[in-house]
PLY file of the C-alpha trace (Angstrom):
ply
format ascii 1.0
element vertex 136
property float x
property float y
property float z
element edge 135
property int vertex1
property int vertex2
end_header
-14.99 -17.24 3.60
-18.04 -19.82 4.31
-19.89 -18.56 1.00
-18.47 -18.04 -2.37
-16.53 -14.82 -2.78
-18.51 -12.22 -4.52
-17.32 -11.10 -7.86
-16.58 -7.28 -5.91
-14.48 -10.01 -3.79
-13.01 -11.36 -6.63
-11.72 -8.52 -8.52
-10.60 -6.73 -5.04
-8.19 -10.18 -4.51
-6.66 -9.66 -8.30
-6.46 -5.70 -7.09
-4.94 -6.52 -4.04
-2.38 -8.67 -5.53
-1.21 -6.36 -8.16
-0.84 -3.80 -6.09
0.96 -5.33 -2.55
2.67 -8.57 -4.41
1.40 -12.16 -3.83
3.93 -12.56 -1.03
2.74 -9.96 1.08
-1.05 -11.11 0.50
-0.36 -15.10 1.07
1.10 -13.63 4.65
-1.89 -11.95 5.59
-4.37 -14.47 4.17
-2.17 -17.19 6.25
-2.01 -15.04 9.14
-5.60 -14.45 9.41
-8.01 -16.48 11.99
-11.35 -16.70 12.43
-11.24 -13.11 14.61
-9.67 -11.11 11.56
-10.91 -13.23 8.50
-14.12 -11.08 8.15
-12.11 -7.63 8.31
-9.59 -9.39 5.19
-12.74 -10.10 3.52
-13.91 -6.23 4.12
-10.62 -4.91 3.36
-10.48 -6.66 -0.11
-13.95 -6.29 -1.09
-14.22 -2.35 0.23
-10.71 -1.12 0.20
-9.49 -2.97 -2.75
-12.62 -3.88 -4.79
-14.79 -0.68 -4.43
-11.65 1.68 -4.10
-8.86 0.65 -5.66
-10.26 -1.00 -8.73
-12.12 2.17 -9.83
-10.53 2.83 -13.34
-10.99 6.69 -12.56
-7.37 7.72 -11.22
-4.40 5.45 -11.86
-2.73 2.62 -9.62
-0.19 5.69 -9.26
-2.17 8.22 -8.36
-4.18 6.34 -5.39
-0.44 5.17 -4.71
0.78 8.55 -3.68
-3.12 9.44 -2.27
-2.85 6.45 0.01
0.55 7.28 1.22
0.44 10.93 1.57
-3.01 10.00 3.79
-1.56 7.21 5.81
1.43 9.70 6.49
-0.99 12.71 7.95
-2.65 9.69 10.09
0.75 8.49 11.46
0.11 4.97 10.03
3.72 4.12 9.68
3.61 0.34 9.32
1.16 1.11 6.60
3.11 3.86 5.07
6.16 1.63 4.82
3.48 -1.29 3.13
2.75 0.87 0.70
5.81 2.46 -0.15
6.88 -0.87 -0.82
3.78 -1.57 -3.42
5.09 1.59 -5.44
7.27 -1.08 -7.23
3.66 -2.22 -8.56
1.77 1.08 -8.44
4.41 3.03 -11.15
5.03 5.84 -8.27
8.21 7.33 -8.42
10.21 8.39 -5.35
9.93 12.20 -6.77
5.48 10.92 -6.77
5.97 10.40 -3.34
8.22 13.27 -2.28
5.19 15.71 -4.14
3.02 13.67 -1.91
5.09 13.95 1.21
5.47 18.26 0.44
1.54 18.46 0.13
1.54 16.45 3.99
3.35 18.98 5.37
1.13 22.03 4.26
-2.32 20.26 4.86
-1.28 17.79 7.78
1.67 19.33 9.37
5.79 19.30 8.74
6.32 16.56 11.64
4.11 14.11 9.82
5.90 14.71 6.77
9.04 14.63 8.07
8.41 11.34 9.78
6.76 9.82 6.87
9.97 11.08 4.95
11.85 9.69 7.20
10.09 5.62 6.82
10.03 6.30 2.96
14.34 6.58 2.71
14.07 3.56 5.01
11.96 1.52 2.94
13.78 2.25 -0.44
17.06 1.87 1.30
15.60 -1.61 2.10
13.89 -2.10 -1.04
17.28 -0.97 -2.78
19.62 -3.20 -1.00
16.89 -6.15 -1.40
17.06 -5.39 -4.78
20.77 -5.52 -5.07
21.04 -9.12 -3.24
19.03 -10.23 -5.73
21.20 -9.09 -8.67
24.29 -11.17 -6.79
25.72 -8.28 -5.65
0 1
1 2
2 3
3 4
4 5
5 6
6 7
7 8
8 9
9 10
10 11
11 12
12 13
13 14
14 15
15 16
16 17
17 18
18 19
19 20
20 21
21 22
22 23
23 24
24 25
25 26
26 27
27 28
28 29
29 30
30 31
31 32
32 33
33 34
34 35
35 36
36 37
37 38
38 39
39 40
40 41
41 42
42 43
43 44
44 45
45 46
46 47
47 48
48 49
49 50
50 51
51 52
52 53
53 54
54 55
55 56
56 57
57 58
58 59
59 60
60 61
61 62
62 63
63 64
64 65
65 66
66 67
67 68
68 69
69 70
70 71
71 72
72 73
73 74
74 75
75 76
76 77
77 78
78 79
79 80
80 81
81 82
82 83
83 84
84 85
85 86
86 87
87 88
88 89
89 90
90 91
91 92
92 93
93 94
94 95
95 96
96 97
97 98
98 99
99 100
100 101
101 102
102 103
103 104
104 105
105 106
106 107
107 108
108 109
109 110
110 111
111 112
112 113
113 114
114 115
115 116
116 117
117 118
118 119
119 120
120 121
121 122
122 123
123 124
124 125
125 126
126 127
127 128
128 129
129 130
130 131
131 132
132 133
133 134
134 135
């Protein structure tokens, strides 16, 4: 950013952080080029600083929100992103299972059932990452 981030800025980049892990937001910060540095700087200001930070539902509650809507969209990369983050958000699997039932009344069964479907992947991944890090 040419100017000095903007306290909404600010506060979306500790948001973001919490929420997604440093790791994942040092990738997309390094990634970024002078085509997509404006839309991280919209995404953390909007998404993250106007959303996210709101102190009216919990990091767990816009955790399975986000999810269950990026499952009815068919945004599976993002699903998977933030299935990932409910190691930060306090989601449980069972959250996101409730979340996953309520996409396949209001969005359809094969959106939930593919979103189902990248959730077991993710924890399987998340689970065996997990274990490697134990030693075992």
């Amino acid at each position: 950013m040419s100017a000095l981030p903007s306290e909404r800025y600010r506060q979306g980049m500790a948001t973001r952080r919490a929420v997604l892990g440093d790791s994942h937001v040092n990738r997309a910060e390094a990634a970024a080029t002078e085509m997509d540095r404006p839309f991280q700087a919209l995404i953390t200001e909007a998404a993250w600083g106007h959303v996210w930070s709101r102190d009216t539902l919990t990091k767990r509650e816009r955790s399975m929100i986000t999810i269950a809507l990026l499952a009815a969209l068919g945004q599976d990369e993002e699903v998977a992103m933030h299935v990932r983050a409910t190691l930060n958000t306090g989601a449980s699997r069972e959250d996101i299972g409730e979340a996953l039932l309520h996409v396949a009344i209001y969005a359809g069964v094969p959106a939930a059932n593919h979103a189902i479907k990248i959730a077991k992947r993710t924890y399987a991944e998340m689970d065996a990452e997990a274990a490697q890090a134990e030693g075992g």
